[in-house]
ZAMARGU-4260 file (C-alpha; in steps of 0.2 Angstrom, whole numbers, plus 5000, padded with zeros to 4 digits):
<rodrens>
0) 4725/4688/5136 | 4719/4706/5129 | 4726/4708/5110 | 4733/4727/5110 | 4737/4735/5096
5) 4749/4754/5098 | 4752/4767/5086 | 4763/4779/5089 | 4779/4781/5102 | 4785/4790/5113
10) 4773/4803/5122 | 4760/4802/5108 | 4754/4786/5104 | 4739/4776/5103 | 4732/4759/5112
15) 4718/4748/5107 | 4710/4733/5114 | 4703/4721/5101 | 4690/4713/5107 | 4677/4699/5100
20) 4662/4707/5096 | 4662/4728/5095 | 4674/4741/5092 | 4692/4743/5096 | 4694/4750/5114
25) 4703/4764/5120 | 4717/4759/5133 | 4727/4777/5131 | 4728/4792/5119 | 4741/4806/5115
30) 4750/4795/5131 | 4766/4782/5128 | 4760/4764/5124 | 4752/4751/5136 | 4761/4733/5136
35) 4748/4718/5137 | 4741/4717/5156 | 4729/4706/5166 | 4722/4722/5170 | 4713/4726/5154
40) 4703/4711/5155 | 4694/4715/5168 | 4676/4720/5166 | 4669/4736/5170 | 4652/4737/5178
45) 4640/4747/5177 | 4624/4754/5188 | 4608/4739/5192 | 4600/4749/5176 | 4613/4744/5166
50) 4618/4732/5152 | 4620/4714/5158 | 4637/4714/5150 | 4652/4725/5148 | 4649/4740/5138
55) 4665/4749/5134 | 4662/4766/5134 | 4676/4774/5125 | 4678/4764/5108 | 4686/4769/5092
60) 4670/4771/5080 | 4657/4766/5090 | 4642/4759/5081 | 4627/4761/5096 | 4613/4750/5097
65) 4620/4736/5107 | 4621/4743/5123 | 4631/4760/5120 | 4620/4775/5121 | 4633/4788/5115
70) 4634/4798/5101 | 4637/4782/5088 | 4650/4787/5073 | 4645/4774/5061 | 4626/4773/5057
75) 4616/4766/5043 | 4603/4754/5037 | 4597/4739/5023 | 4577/4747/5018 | 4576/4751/5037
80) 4583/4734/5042 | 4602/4730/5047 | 4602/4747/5056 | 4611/4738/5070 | 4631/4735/5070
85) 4642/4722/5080 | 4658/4720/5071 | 4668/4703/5076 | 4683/4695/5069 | 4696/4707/5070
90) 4713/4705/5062 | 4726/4714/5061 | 4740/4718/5046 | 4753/4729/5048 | 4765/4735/5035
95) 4778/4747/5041 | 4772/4761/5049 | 4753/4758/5043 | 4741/4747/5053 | 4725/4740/5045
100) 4711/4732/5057 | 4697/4721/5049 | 4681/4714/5054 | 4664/4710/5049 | 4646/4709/5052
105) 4639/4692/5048 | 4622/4697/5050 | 4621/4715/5042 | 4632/4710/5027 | 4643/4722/5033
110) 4663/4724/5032 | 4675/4734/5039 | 4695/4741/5037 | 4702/4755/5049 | 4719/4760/5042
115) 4730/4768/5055 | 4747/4778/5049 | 4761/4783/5063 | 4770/4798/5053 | 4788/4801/5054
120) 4782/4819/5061 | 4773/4813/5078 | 4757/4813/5068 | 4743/4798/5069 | 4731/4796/5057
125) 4716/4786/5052 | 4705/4781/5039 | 4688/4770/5037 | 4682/4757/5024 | 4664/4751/5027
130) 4663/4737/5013 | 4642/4730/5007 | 4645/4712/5007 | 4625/4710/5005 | 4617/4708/4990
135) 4604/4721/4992 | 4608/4743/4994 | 4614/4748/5011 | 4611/4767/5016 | 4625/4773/5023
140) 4620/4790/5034 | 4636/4791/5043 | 4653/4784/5045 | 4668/4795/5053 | 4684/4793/5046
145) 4691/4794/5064 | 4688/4795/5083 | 4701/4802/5096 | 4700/4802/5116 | 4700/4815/5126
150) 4702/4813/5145 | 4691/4817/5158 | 4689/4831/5168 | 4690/4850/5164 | 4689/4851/5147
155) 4697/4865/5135 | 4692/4867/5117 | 4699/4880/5104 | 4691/4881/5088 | 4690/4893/5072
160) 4676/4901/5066 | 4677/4916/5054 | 4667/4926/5038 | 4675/4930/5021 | 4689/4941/5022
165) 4691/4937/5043 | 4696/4920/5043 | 4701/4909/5058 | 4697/4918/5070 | 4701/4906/5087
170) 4687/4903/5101 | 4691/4895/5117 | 4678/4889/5126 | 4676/4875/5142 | 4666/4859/5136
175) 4649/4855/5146 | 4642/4837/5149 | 4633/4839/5131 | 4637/4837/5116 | 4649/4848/5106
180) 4644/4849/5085 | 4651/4856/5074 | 4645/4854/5054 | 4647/4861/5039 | 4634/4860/5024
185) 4643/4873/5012 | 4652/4860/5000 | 4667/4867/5005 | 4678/4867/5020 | 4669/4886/5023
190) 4675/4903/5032 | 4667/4898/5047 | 4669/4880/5052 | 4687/4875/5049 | 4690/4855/5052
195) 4702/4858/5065 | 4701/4860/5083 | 4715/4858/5097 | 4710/4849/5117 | 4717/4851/5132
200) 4713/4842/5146 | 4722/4835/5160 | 4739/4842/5155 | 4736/4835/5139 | 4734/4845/5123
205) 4732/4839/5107 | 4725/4844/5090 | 4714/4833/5078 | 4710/4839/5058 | 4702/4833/5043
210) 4709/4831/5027 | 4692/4835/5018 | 4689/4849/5007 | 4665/4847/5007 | 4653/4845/5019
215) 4659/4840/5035 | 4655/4835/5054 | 4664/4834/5072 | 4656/4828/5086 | 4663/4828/5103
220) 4652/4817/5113 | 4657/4812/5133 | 4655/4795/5139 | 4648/4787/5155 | 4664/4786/5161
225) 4668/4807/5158 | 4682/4804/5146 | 4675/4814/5128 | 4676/4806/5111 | 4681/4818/5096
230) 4673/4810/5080 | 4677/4819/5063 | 4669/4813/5046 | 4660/4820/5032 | 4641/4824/5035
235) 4633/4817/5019 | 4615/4825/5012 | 4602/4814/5015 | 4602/4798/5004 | 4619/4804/4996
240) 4629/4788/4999 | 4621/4771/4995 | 4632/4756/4992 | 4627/4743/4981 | 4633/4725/4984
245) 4650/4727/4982 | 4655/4745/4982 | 4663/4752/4998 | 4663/4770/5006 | 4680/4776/5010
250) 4681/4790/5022 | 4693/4806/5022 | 4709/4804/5032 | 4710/4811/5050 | 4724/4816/5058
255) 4731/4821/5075 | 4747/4827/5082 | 4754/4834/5098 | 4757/4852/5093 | 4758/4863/5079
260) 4776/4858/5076 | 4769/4839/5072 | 4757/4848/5060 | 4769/4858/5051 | 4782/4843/5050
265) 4768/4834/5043 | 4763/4845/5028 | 4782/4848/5025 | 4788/4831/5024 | 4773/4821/5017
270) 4756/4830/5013 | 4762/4843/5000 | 4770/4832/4985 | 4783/4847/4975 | 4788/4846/4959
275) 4805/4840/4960 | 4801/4833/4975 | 4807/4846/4987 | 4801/4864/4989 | 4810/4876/4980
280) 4812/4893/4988 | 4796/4902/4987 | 4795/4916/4974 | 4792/4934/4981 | 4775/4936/4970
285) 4763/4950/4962 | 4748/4945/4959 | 4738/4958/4949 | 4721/4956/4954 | 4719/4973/4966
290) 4732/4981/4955 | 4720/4979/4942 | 4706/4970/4942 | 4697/4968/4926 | 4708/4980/4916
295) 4720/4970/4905 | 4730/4982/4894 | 4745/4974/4888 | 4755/4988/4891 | 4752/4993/4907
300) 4755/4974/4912 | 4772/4972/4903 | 4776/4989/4912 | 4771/4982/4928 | 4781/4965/4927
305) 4795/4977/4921 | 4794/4985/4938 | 4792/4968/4946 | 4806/4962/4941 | 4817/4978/4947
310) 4810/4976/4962 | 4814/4958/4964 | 4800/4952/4964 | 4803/4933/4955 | 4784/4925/4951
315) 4769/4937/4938 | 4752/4929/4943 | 4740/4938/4930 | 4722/4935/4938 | 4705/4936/4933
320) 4700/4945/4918 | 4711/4938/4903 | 4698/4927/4896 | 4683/4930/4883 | 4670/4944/4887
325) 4675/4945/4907 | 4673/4962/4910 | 4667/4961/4926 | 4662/4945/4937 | 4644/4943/4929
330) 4649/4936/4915 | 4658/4920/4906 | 4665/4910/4918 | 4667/4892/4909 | 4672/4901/4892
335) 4691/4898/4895 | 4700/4908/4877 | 4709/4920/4878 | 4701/4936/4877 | 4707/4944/4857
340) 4700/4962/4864 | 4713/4963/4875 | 4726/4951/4870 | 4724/4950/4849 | 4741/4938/4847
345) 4735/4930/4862 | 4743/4928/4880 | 4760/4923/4872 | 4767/4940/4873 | 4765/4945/4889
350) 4770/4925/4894 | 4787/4930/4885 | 4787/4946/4892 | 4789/4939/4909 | 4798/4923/4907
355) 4810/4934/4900 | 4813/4945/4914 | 4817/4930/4923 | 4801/4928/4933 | 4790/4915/4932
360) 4772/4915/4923 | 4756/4911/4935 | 4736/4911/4928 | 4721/4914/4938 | 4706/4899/4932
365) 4688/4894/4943 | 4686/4879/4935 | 4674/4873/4944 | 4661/4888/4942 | 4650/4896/4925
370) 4641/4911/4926 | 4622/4909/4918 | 4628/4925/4905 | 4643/4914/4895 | 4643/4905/4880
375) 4646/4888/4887 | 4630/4888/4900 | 4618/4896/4886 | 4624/4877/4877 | 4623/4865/4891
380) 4609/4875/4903 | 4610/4857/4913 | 4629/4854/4917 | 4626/4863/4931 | 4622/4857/4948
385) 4603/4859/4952 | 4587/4852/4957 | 4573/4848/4945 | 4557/4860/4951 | 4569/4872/4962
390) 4575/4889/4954 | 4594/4891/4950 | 4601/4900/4963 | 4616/4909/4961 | 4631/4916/4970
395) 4643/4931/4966 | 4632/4928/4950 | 4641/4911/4949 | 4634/4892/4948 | 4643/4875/4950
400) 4647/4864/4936 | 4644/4847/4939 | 4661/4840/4938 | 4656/4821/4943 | 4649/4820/4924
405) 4664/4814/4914 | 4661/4824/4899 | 4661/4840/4910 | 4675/4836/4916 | 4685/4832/4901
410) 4679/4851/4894 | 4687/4858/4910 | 4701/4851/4909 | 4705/4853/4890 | 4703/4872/4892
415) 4715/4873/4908 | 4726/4859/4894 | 4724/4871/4881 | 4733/4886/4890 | 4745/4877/4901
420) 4751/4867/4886 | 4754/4882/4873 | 4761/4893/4887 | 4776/4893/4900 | 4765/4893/4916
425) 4773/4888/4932 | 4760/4893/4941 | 4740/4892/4943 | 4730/4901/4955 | 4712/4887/4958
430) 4698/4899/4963 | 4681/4893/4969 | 4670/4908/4974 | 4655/4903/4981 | 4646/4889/4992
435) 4639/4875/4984 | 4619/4876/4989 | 4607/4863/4977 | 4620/4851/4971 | 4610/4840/4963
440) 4614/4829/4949 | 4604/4823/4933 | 4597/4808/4941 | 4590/4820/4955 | 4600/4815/4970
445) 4613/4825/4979 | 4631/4826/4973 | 4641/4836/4988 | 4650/4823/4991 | 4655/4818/4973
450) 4657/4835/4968 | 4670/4838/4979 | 4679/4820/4975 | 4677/4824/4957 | 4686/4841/4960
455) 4700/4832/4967 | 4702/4822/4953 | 4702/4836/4942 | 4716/4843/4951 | 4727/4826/4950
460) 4723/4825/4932 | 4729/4843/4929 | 4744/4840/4941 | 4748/4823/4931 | 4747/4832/4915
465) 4758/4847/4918 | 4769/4840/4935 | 4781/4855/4935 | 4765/4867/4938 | 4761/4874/4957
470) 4743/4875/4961 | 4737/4888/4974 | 4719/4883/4984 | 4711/4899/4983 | 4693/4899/4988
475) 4687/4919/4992 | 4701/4918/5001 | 4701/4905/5014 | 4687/4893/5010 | 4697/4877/5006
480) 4711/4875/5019 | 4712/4859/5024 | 4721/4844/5021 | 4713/4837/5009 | 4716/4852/4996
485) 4734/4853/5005 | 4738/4836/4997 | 4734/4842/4979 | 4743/4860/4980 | 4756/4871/4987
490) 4752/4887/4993 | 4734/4895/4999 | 4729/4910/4997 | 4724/4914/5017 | 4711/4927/5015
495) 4704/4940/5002 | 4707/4951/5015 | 4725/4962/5013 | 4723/4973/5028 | 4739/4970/5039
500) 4731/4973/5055 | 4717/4959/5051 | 4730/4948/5044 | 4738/4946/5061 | 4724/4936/5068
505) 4720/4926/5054 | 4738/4921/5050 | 4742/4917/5069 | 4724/4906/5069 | 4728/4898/5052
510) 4749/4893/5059 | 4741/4882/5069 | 4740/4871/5056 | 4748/4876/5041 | 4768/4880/5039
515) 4773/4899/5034 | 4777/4895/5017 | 4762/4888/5013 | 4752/4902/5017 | 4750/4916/5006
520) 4753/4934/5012 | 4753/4951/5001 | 4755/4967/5003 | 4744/4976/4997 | 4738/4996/4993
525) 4735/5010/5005 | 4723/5013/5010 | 4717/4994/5010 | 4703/4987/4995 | 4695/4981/5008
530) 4696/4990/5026 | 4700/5007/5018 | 4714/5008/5030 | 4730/5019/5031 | 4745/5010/5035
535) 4763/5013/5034 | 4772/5000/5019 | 4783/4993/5033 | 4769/4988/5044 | 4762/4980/5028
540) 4778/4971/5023 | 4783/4965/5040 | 4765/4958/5042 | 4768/4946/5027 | 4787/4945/5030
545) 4788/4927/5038 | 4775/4919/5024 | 4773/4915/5005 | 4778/4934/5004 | 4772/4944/4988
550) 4764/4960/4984 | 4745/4965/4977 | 4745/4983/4970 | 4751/4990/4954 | 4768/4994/4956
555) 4768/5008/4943 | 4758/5019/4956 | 4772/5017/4970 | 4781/5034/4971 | 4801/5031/4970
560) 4801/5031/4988 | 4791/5020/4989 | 4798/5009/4977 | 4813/5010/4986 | 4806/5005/5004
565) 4797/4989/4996 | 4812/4985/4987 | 4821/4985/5004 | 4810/4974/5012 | 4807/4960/4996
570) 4828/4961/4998 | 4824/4956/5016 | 4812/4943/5014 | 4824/4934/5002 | 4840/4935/5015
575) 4829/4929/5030 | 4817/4916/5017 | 4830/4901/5022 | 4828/4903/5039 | 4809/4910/5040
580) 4807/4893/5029 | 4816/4880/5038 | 4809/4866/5046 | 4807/4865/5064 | 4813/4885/5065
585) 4796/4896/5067 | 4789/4899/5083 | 4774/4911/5089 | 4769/4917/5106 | 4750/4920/5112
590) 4746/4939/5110 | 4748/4950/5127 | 4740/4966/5125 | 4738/4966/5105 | 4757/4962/5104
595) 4758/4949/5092 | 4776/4940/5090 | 4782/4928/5079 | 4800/4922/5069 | 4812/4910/5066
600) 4826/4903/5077 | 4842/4893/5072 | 4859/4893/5082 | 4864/4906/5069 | 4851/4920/5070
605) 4835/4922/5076 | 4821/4934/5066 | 4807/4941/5078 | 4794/4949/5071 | 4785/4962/5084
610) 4767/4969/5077 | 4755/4979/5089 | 4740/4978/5086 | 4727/4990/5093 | 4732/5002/5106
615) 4739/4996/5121 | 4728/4994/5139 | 4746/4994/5149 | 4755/5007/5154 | 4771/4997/5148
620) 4773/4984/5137 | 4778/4968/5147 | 4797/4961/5141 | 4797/4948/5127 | 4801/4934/5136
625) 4806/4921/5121 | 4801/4905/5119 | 4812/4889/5126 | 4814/4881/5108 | 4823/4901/5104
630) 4833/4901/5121 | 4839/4883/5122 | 4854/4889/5111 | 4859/4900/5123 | 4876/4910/5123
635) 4875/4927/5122 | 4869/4938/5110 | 4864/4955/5102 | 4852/4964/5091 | 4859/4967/5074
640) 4847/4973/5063 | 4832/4981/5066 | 4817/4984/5052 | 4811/4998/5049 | 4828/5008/5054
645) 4816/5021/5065 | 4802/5010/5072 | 4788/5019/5077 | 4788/5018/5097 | 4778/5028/5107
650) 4794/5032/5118 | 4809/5026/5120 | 4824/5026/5135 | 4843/5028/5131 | 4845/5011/5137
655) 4833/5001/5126 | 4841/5011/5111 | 4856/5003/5117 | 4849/4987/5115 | 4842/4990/5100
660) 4859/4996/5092 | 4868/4982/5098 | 4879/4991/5111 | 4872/4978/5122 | 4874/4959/5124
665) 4866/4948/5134 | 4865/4929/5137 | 4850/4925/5128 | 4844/4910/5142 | 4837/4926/5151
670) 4826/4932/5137 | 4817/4918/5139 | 4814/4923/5159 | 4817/4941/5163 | 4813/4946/5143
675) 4819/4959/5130 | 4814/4975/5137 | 4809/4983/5121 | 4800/5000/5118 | 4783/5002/5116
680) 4777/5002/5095 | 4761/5012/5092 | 4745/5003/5086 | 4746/4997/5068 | 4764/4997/5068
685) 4779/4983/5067 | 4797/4978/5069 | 4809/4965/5064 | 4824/4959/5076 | 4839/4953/5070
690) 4850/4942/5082 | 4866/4934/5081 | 4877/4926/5094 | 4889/4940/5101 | 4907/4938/5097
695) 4916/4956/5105 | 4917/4963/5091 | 4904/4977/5084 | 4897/4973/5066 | 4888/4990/5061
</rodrens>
């Protein structure tokens, strides 16, 4: 009888058939478990011009060569010989919700260990070791850390593609009878080619990421049969991974889950590791880089954190620009001291300053990067990455230090020491502006995929060092989300980009996959740094409202009124925070019309966020009809509050102001059917909803 092993429970599991030679076989994915039945051993034929035995055609990591003409996830080769794989022998060890199958290949020298992990959140996951038991190299072109099934039929994909500063920007697009690729060869997870996807097929739908911050590669290839196999790995540069006898390749970790609810639980619960262990509420920030770029005059920064902290904000980042000669961002990255132009008796002062308004201290480092003009490249020209005979390109004036060299690493991380030791930093904002092009190491062979590994370990060194510290993945915005950096830090920074009316995209496209909290959102000057854009501060503030909320801009250019309104709204986000924060609370609803809406339920209150984007097409706005995780409290209801007190509609009747004052209850199953029929808001404009269960008697 078949051996099965399952994953998973309820809805969203998975179920494999063992076989003796070849790859585990898919019996059902993102379904409930299969039991053991005679029905799974029966053998599938093929057409005359097929193999004289069974072929599966859907199989987890399928090697090729032996009969399967797919897409193979796992290739390699011994000096051009072994290239073929047949793994037989499979055993299976479980130990609690972690599954681990193993098996060889007696004749290639070859072993293998697929670790799969049920999470408490409905996530799967999956991880390959491919193991050299030969006594020569093996050349290891390809190994996916993971394989997911999709059924057959029509096919949806959504994906996220995007530049710097317009990040996760979602495509839809029906799959053909090809192959889908996707890879990415920018060293790190990129602006345009996020790791994450979501299927749908069948009245399926499911989403597939991977934790991996370098190059990577997913492949979704269809099989004989019309089901389509979803492969994620890294892509490695040629010749890049060679094992000797005895070493072993171990992939990144790849996950799926039903929903974004699954995903979110996930980061929540297990992937983001606090200090403490639990997340503290996150501080309203000011991060001072568009408030002042280079220009670090002690003054004007105590004055500004005095302002901060009036305003409530609670966390100072001080970004780029306090260190030796950096002036502008040509120069000495890699010379971490403290500037004594600008800061004679060192940062300590303005460290002081800040802890002593009662908000907590954050610095900006790239410790990966050195600029060619800086005192440390002009004495180690070769720690950084390049290619003997090829000319040292640079980026944003920047190149890579080659972190895989131990003693590089150890500089790197005795300056970030240095300053996070003789400071009360709570916080640091890891930057890495630019794509990693030759990464070549001294012994001439390509180091992407090192690199990025030995960034990690750079990260858990610091993080071991000084555990009470935060760490924020900031990558020109965007360019490392994924849940490999996610399992080293606690916040991103989403995008360079500070314009509200972008930011509603690329926040709604980065939810997918990343909780609220973890995503950084600012408001920022008008007219915007980078857009030039006018916007109204409310439209600003409710944008970030429901995220790691903080501010970019120099508060001592705010006018009083101004001061007053953002004031307000930081009071706001603090009130709403444990509910905005909580888990399993936050929904979001597809855009209709540029109408974006997103918020917060419990049985207690309910925070909806309305933003329009561009103007609308219709001549009305259709009635927000609310999600069934918001009306499954049911009851009945009222608006509250409303943010800003005068939203700007376009018009609005007596009886929607009603509705809006809260002279008007109503049972909140029905907003979920006939919908809120609320006003219509101009372009570039936004609203927060307040709702509490109605008890006859009028608050306000």
């Amino acid at each position: 009888m078949t051996d099965i092993v399952t994953i998973g429970s309820g809805d969203f599991a998975l179920s494999l058939r063992l076989p003796e030679t070849g790859m585990p076989e898919f019996l059902a994915f993102g379904r409930p478990p299969v039991a053991t039945d005679p029905l799974f051993d029966i053998e599938r034929s093929s057409r005359v011009n097929g193999m004289d035995v069974a072929v599966p055609s859907a199989v987890l990591l399928p090697t090729g060569g032996m009969g399967f003409f797919g897409w193979p996830a796992i290739t390699g080769h011994r000096a051009g010989r072994d290239f073929i794989l047949a793994f037989s022998g499979w055993s299976v060890a479980r130990d609690g919700k972690q599954t681990v199958l193993s098996a060889s290949d007696a004749v290639a020298r070859i072993g293998i260990a697929i670790t799969l992990t049920e999470h408490a959140s409905g996530v799967l996951s999956i991880a390959t070791r491919l193991s050299n038991t030969g006594n020569t190299d093996y050349q290891l072109d390809r190994c996916m850390a993971a394989s997911f099934l999709a059924p057959s039929g029509e096919t949806t994909l959504t994906s996220f593609t995007g530049i710097w500063g317009r990040e996760f920007q979602t495509r839809r697009e029906p799959l053909g009878n090809g192959l889908w690729m996707q890879e990415s060869r920018r060293g790190r997870t990129s602006h345009d080619r996020f790791p994450m996807l979501f299927i749908e097929a069948d009245g399926q739908r499911f989403g597939v990421t991977l934790g991996w911050s370098g190059n990577h590669q997913i492949a979704i290839d269809r099989t004989d049969d019309g089901q389509r196999l979803i492969h994620l790995g890294e892509l490695f540069e040629p010749g890049e991974t060679i094992l000797a006898p005895g070493e072993s390749y171990q992939s990144p970790i790849a996950y799926a889950g039903p929903d974004s609810e699954a995903f979110h639980a996930f980061v929540r619960s297990e992937l983001v590791h606090w200090p403490g262990g639990s997340m503290s509420p996150r501080p309203v920030t000011l991060n001072t880089w568009e408030g002042n770029y280079f220009d670090h005059r002690m003054g004007s920064l105590k004055a500004q954190a005095d302002a901060a902290a009036a305003l409530g904000i609670e966390r100072f980042v001080l970004d780029d620009g306090w260190f030796v000669k950096r002036d502008d961002d040509t120069t000495s990255l890699g010379d971490w001291d403290i500037d004594p132009r600008k800061y004679p008796d060192g940062l300590k002062p303005l460290v002081d300053h800040v802890t002593g308004l009662g908000m907590q201290f954050g610095i900006w480092f790239e410790p990966e990067m050195v600029n060619p003009v800086s005192d440390l490249f002009v004495a180690h020209p070769d720690w950084a990455l390049q290619v003997e005979g090829r000319p040292l390109l640079t980026s944003r004036n920047q190149l890579v230090l080659d972190l895989t060299r131990p003693e590089i690493s150890d500089y790197v991380f005795s300056k970030i020491d240095a300053v996070l030791s003789g400071h009360a930093v709570s916080y640091v904002k890891w930057d890495m502006n630019r794509d990693l092009t030759h990464a070549g190491g001294r012994d001439g062979k390509a180091k992407t995929t090192a690199q990025t590994r030995a960034v990690y370990a750079l990260m858990d060194r610091v993080r071991a060092a000084h555990p009470a510290v935060e760490i924020e993945s900031c990558a020109s915005g965007g360019g490392r989300i994924d849940y490999g950096a996610l399992a080293r830090t606690h916040r991103v920074w989403t995008s360079d980009c500070t314009d509200a009316l972008e930011r509603l995209e690329i926040q709604r496209g980065a939810s997918l996959f990343v909780p609220p909290e973890i995503l950084g959102s600012h408001i920022s000057a008008s007219p915007n740094h980078q857009t030039h854009r006018l916007h109204s501060l409310g439209f600003r503030a409710l944008v970030a409202m429901a995220y790691h909320f903080g501010v970019e801009l120099n508060p001592l250019e705010l006018s009083a009124e101004e001061r007053d309104e953002l004031a307000l709204y930081i009071e706001a986000h603090k009130r709403l925070r444990p509910l905005l924060h909580a888990p399993d609370a936050n929904f979001r609803l597809e855009p209709i019309d540029g109408r974006y809406v997103w918020g917060a339920a419990s049985a207690e209150k309910i925070v909806a966020i309305i933003a329009q984007g561009p103007q609308m097409v219709g001549e009305q706005p259709a009635p927000l009809r609310l999600p069934e995780q918001v009306t499954r409290f049911g009851g009945t209801w009222r608006i509250e509050t409303i943010l800003p007190e005068r939203p700007d509609f376009v018009r609005i009747s007596e009886g929607q102001q009603r509705l809006l004052s809260g002279e008007i209850a109503f049972n909140l199953a029905n907003t979920g059917s006939a919908g809120l029929p609320l006003p219509m808001l101009r372009p570039e404009s936004a609203m927060l909803l307040e709702l509490t269960p109605y008890n006859g008697r009028q608050t306000r």
